[in-house]
N, C-alpha and C positions, 0 to 999 in steps of 0.2 A: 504493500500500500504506500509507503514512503517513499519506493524508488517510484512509483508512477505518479504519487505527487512530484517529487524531484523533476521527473520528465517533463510532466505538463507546464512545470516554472520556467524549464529550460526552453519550452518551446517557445511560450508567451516571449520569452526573453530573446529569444533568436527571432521570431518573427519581430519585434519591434525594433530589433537590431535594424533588419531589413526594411522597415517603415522608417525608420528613425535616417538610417543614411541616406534614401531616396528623398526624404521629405529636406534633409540639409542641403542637399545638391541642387533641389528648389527653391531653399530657402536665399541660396549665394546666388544663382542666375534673379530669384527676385531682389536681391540688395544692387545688383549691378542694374536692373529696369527703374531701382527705386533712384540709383544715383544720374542714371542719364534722363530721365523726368525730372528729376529736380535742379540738374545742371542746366539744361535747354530752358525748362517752365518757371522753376524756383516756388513757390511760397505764395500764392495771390488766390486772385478771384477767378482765375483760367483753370489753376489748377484745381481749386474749391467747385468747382463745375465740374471737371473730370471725374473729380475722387465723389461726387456726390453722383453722378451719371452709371457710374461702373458702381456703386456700391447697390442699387438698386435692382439690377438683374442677381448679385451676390445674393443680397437679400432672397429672393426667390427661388433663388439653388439653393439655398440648405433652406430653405422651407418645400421646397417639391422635392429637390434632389436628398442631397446627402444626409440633413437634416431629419426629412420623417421618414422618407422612403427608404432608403438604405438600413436603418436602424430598424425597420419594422419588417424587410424586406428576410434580412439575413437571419433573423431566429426560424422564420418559418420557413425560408428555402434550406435550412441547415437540417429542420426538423425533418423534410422531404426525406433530404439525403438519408436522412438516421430511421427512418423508419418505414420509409417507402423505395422505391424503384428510383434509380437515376433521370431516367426515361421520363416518369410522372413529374423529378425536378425541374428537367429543361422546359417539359413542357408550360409547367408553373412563369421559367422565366421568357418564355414566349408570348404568354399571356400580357404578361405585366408589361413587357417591352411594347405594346403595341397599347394597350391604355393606356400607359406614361404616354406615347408620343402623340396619342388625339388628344390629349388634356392640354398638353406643351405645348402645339399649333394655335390650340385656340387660347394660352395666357399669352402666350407671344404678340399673338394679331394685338389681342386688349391690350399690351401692355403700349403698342406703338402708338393705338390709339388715343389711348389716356395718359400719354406720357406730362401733357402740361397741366392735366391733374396731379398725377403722380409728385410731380415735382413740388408743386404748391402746397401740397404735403410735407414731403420730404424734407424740401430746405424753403421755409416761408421766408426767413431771412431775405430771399435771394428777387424777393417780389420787387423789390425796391428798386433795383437797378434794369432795368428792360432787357440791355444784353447781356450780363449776368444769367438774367433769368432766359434767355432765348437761347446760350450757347447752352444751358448746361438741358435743353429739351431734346435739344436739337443731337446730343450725345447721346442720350436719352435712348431716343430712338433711334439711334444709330446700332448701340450696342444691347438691345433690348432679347433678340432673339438668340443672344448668346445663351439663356436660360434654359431652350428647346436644348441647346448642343450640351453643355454642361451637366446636363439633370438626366440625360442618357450615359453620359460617364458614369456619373454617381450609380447608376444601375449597373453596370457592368461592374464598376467595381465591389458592389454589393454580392455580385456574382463568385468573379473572380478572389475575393476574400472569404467567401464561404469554403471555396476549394482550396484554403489555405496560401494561395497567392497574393503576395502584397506589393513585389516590387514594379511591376506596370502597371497600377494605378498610384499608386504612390508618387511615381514619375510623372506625371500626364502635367503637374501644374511648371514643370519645367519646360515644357513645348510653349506652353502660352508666356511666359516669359521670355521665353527666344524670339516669341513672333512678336512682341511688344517690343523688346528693345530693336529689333532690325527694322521696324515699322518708324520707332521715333526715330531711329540715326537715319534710314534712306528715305521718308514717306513726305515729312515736314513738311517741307519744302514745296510741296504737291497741290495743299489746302490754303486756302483763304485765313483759315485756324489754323495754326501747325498742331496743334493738341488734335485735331480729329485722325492724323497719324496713329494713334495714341488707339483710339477707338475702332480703327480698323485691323490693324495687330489685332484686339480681340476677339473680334469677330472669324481672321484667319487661323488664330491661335485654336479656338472654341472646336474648328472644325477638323484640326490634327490634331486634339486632344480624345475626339470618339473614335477615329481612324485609328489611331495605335495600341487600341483594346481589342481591335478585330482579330487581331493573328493570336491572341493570347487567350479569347471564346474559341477558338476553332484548335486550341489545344487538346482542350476538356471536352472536345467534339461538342459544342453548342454555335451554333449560327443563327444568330436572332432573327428572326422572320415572325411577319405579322401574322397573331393566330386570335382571333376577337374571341373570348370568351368571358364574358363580365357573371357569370355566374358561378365561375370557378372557384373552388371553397377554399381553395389557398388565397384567391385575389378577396376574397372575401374577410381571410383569418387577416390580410395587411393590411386593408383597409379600415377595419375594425380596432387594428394596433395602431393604424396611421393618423388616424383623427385625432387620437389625443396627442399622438405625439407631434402630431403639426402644429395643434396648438401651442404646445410647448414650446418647441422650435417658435412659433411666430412670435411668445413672447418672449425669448431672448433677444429675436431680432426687433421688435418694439424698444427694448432698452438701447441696440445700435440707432436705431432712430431716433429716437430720445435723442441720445447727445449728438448726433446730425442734427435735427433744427434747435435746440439749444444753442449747440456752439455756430450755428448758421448766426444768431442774433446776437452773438459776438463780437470780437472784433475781426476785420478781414484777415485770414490767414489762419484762426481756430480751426476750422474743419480741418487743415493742412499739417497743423502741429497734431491732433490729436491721431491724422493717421499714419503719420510717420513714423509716432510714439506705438503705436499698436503696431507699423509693420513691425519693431522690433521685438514689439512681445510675439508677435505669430514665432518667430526661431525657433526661444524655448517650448513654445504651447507646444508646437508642427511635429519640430522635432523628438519630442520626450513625450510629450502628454498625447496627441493624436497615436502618435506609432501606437504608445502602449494598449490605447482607448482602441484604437481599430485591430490590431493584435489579440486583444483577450476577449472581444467580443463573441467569437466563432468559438473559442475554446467556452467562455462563460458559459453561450448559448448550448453546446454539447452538454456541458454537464447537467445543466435547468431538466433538459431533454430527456435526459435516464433516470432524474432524479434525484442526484446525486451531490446535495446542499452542503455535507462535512466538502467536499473535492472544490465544489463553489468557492467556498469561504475561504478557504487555503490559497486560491487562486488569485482570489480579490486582493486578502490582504499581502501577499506579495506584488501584487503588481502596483498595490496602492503603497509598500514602501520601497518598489526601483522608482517608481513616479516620485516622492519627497525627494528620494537619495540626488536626485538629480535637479530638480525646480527650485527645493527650498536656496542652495548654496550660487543656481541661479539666480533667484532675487533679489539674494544678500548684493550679488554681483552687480546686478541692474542697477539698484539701487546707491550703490558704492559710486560707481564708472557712468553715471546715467547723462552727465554733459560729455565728457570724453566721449564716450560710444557714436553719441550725435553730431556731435563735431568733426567725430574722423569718416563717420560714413557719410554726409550729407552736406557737409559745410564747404560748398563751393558754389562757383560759379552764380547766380541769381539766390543760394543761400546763404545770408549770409550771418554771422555770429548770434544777431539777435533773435535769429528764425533758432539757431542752435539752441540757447538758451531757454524760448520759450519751449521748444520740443521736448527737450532733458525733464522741464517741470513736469510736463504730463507723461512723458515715461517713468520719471519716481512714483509719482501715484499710481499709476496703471502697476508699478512691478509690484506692489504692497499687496495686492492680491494673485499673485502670479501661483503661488499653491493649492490657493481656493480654484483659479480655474483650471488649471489642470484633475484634481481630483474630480471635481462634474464628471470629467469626460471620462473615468475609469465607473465612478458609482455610477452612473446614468447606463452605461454599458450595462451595469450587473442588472438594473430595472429590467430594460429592453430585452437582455434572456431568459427575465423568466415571465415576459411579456406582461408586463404590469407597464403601464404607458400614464396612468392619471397618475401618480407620486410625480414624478418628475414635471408633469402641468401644474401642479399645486406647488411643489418648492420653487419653481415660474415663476409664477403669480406672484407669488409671497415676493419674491427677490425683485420684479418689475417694480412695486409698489414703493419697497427701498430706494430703490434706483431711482424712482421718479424728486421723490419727496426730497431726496439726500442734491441731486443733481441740483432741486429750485432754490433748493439753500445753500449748498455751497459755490456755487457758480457765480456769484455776486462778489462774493471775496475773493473767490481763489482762481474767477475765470474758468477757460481751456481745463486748466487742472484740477477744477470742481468735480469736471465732470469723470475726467477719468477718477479722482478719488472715490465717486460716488458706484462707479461700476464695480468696481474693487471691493468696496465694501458690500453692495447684493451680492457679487459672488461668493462673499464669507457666509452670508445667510443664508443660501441658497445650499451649499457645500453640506453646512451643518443642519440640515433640516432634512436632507437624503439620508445622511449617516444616520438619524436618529429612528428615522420609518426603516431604514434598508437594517439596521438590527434587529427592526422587530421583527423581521420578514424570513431571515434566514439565521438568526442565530448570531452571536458575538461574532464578529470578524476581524475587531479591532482588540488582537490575543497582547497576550506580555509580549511576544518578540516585535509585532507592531510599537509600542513603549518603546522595547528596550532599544530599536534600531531609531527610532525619530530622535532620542536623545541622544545618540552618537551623533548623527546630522546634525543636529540643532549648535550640539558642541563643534565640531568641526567646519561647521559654517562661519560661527563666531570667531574659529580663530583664522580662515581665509581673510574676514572681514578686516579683523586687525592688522594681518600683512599687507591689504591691498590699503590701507591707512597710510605703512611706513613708507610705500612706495612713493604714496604721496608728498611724504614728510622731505625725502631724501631727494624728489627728483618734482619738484612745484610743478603743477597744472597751470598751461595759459590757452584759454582760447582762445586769443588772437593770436597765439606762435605760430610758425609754418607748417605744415603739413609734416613733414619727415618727422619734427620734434612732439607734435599731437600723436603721431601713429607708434614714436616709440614708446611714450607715458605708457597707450593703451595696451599694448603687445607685453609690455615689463608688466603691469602692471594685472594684466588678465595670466599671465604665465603661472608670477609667482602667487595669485590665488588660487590657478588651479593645480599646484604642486602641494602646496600647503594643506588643501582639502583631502586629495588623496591618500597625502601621506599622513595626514593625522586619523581618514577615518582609519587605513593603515592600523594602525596604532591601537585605534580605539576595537580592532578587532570589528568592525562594520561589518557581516554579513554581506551586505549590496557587494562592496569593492572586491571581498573574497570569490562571489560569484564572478564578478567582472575579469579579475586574474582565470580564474578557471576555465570561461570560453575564453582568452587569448591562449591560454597552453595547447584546447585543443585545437584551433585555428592556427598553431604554431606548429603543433605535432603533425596535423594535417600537411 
């Protein structure tokens, strides 16, 4: 029984290895699309148009795509596997691929339609300046049916990680970053706008993002072809999962709304700091928290499936302490380096110091809950395999309500960085309101070696924190220095945190890092 727990940790752990480097490798091609957008665009009302135009089809992908459907998709395509015919599964994702995409056509059409609805919505701020408000419609609908292409990803890859495959979908957001960045350096030049470059990359991106999932269905001998069956009791058992869980989903994405027109009524350039501050948090999320969340999900869902709640539990709570082992001493990090970090990735060209400055603010707040959201995505996983979909709608709701009230009061004083403090903090209530129903539901999962491994981290972060201090002491931060002398601070100073951490959890005998030595020996013996 221990060696097949042992296995299932090592699996979750190898598959997220696999999520985790795929999702880095997207994460570097997006810090290179985020620097040539902000070198060409910089920090304005062009840009505040763009990032509110493409966040809106976003929106709608993890509310159709990845958000409910994937999550509601993959317990019951798993359950197939486990308990039925192959045959009866594809036929399942036959189904489903063909009402995704009548659903998709017609949000699409609506969505182009009511784009200066949409918008009016979105960023009311943006009412006040005419072309303000007309370029950012006019992107709108440009990149509107990228929804249709992206939310057929998200299905494939709901496919493709049922059958234990993570690393081509994992990849896919790297193609749309390639077609972005060769869009903004050749395209520019082309538009009236050079930003609708910008718009167009996504649109090409969108569509070699569903093209590179074909050769990897035709592995597993599945070829998605249109098969109309709405009566089917699998499309039946998702859709039943999917309602609440769209709700869910749509109220997270309510709280990214929220601080989009919030910070629209700001001052110009808020929407721009706050998402440049978030692209930095996606890293850790992508990297550590997604891998491990899409990773244990297929494993969760197996065990829910046979029954099997002690193998559950084992599960969770290792995967919810590789997820601290690695988040928590990230925050301390973000936290620590949060102007450096900004300064060395983004401060150029149309960005300049004071853009740095105000970004770094809303990346501190945003990383002060950077533990809380990652945990979500491992406990919301555990929901979703044992197909309970309202808990995580109500710890929503609860967290929205925070978000809202927290954002109107702090965003006076603190601005741009109200708002990120305010999300930060739902996500603390939100985090702790799952752990409390997800114990009553399956039993203690939060054992002493849970304790006794968060208090090594906790200690070992602390003292990364105090080296990355003396680094400070002995080598002063300037944000107006040159480039070479900003990029050293950050490089010394990210080094000798991350030695320090390892080598004290080391020390402290950490479980996580002992694991970690253990798959390099046999990726070395290998």
């Amino acid at each position: 029984m221990e060696k097949s727990k042992t296995s299932e940790n090592s699996h979750v752990a190898r598959a997220a290895g696999i999520v985790g480097i795929s999702t880095m490798l997207s994460r570097v091609f997006g810090y290179i699309r985020d620097i040539v957008v902000t070198a060409f665009f910089g920090a304005n009302w062009i840009t505040d148009a763009f990032y509110v135009a493409f966040r809106i089809p976003n929106v709608l992908r993890r509310l159709l795509g990845e958000g409910s459907l994937t999550s509601s998709f993959i317990p019951v395509f798993t359950e197939y596997l486990q308990k039925k015919s192959k045959e009866e599964a594809l036929e399942l994702a036959n189904v489903a691929f063909t009402l995704l995409s009548i659903i998709l056509v017609i949000v699409s059409i609506a969505g182009v339609i009511l784009s200066p609805a949409i918008v009016t919505l979105m960023a009311p701020g943006f009412i006040k300046t005419p072309d303000h408000f007309a370029l950012t419609v006019f992107l709108t609908r440009l990149m509107f049916p990228y929804i249709f292409l992206i939310s057929l990803v998200a299905l494939c890859m709901g496919i493709l990680n049922s059958f234990r495959h993570f690393a081509a979908p994992a990849l896919h957001p790297v193609v749309l970053n390639i077609s972005m960045i060769i869009a903004a350096l050749t395209l520019r030049n082309f538009f009236a706008e050079p930003i609708t470059a910008l718009a167009v990359g996504v649109m090409v991106g969108g569509i070699l993002q569903l093209a590179m999932q074909w050769p990897f269905l035709a592995k597993f001998g599945l070829k998605l072809k249109f098969k109309f069956n709405w009566r089917h009791p699998g499309i039946r058992k998702i859709a039943f999962l999917m309602i609440p869980t769209f709700i869910g989903t749509a109220v997270y994405q309510i709280n990214v709304i929220v601080g989009t027109i919030l910070a629209s009524l700001l001052d110009s350039g808020s929407v721009s700091y706050l998402y440049c501050a978030d692209r930095i948090m996606e890293l850790p999320l992508g990297v550590f928290a997604i891998a491990i969340g899409t990773a244990a999900l297929p494993t969760f869902s197996e065990h829910a499936a046979k029954g099997n709640l002690a193998e559950l539990r084992t599960t969770l709570s290792f995967s919810l302490r590789l997820m601290l082992f690695v988040t928590i001493p990230a925050m301390i990090a973000l936290m620590a380096l949060n102007l450096p970090i900004i300064s060395v990735l983004f401060q150029r060209g149309a960005f300049d110091a004071k853009a740095s400055i105000l970004t770094a603010q809303a990346l501190f707040y945003y990383a002060l809950g950077l533990w809380a959201f990652a945990l979500i995505r491992v406990i919301v996983a555990a929901f979703f395999s044992l197909q309970d979909t309202k808990w995580p709608v109500k710890a929503a709701v609860i967290a929205l309500i925070v978000n809202v009230v927290a954002s109107i009061i702090l965003m006076q004083p603190l601005k741009h960085s109200g708002l990120a403090l305010a999300n930060s903090l739902a996500s603390m209530v939100n985090v702790i309101v799952l752990i409390i129903i997800l114990n009553k539901k399956i039993g203690t999962f939060l054992d002493r070696n849970f304790y006794h491994s968060l208090l090594k981290i906790i200690i070992s972060s602390l003292v990364m924190w105090g080296a990355i201090l003396l680094v400070g002491i002995f080598i002063p931060w300037n944000t107006n220095g040159n480039f070479k002398t900003r990029l050293t601070y950050l490089v010394l100073a990210i080094a000798v945190g991350a030695i320090t951490y390892f080598v004290c959890s080391y020390i402290l005998k950490s479980p996580e890092i002992n694991s970690f030595i253990r798959q390099l020996k046999k990726r070395f013996n290998r």
